[in-house]
C-alpha positions in Angstrom: 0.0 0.0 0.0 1.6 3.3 -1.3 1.7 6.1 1.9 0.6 9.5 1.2 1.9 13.1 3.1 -0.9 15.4 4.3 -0.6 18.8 5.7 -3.3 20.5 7.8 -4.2 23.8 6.8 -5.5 25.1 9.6 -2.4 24.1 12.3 0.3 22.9 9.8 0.3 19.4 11.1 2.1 16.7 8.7 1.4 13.3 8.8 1.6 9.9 6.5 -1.1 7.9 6.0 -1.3 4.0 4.4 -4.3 4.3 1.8 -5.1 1.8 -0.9 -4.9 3.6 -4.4 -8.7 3.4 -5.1 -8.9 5.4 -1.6 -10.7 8.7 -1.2 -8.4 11.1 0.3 -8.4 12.5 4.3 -10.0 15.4 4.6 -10.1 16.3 8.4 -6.7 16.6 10.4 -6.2 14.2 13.3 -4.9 16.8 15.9 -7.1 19.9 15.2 -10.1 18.5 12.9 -9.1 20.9 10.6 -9.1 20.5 6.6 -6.0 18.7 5.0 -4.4 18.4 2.1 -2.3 15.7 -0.1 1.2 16.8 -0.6 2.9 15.8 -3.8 5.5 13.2 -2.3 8.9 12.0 -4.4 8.0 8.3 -4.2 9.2 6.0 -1.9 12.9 4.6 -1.6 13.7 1.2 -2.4 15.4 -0.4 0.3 17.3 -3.8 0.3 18.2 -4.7 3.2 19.8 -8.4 3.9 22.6 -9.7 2.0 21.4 -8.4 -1.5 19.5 -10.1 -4.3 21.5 -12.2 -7.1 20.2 -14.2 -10.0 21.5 -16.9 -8.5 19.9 -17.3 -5.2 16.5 -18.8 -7.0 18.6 -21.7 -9.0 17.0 -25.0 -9.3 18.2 -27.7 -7.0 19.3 -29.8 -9.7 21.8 -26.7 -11.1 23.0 -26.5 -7.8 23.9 -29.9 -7.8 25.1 -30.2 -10.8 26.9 -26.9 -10.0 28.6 -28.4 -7.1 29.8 -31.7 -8.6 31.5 -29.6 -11.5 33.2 -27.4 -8.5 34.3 -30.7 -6.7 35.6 -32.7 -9.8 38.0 -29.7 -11.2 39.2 -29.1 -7.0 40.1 -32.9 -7.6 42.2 -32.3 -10.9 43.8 -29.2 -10.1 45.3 -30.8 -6.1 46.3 -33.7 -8.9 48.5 -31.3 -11.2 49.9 -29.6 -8.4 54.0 -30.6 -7.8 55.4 -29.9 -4.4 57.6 -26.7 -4.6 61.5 -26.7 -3.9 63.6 -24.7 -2.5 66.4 -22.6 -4.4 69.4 -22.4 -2.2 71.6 -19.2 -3.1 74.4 -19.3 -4.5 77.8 -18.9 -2.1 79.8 -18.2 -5.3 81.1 -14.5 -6.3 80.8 -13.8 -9.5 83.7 -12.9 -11.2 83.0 -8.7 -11.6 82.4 -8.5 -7.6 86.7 -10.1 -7.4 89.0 -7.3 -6.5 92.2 -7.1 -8.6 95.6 -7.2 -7.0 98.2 -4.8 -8.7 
């Protein structure tokens, strides 16, 4: 239900109200009975609040499945390819630019 803005004319009271569409606008003002009128309003904000909206989050169950088996098969194949990792030692020998020259 959309929420409208009135203002009283009378005592300048604002308030919101939640009216159906097809609903015939207040008239009287809840403070001073007074007459009221509909302000224009700029809409209402769209607010997401949570941890957001993706086109993912509605998938099938099978997708997801199928989804996850693909994700565990190429985890399998990649640990599989993967060669331990060795060490380089440096070198302890000068190279021959860094030897000073005896005169």
């Amino acid at each position: 239900m959309p929420t409208y803005d009135y203002e009283c004319q009378k005592c300048g009271y604002e308030f919101e109200a939640f009216q159906q569409m097809s609903a015939e606008p207040l008239k009287t003002c809840p403070e001073c009975k007074g007459k009221v009128q509909r302000l224009i309003g700029t809409g209402a904000g769209l607010l997401f609040k949570g941890t957001g909206f993706y086109e993912t989050d509605y998938r099938s169950e099978s997708y997801k499945s199928g989804e996850k088996k693909a994700k565990d098969s190429s985890s399998e194949s990649s640990a599989k390819k993967e060669k331990p990792k060795t060490e380089k030692k440096a070198s302890s020998k000068k190279s021959p630019a860094s030897k000073s020259k005896k005169k």
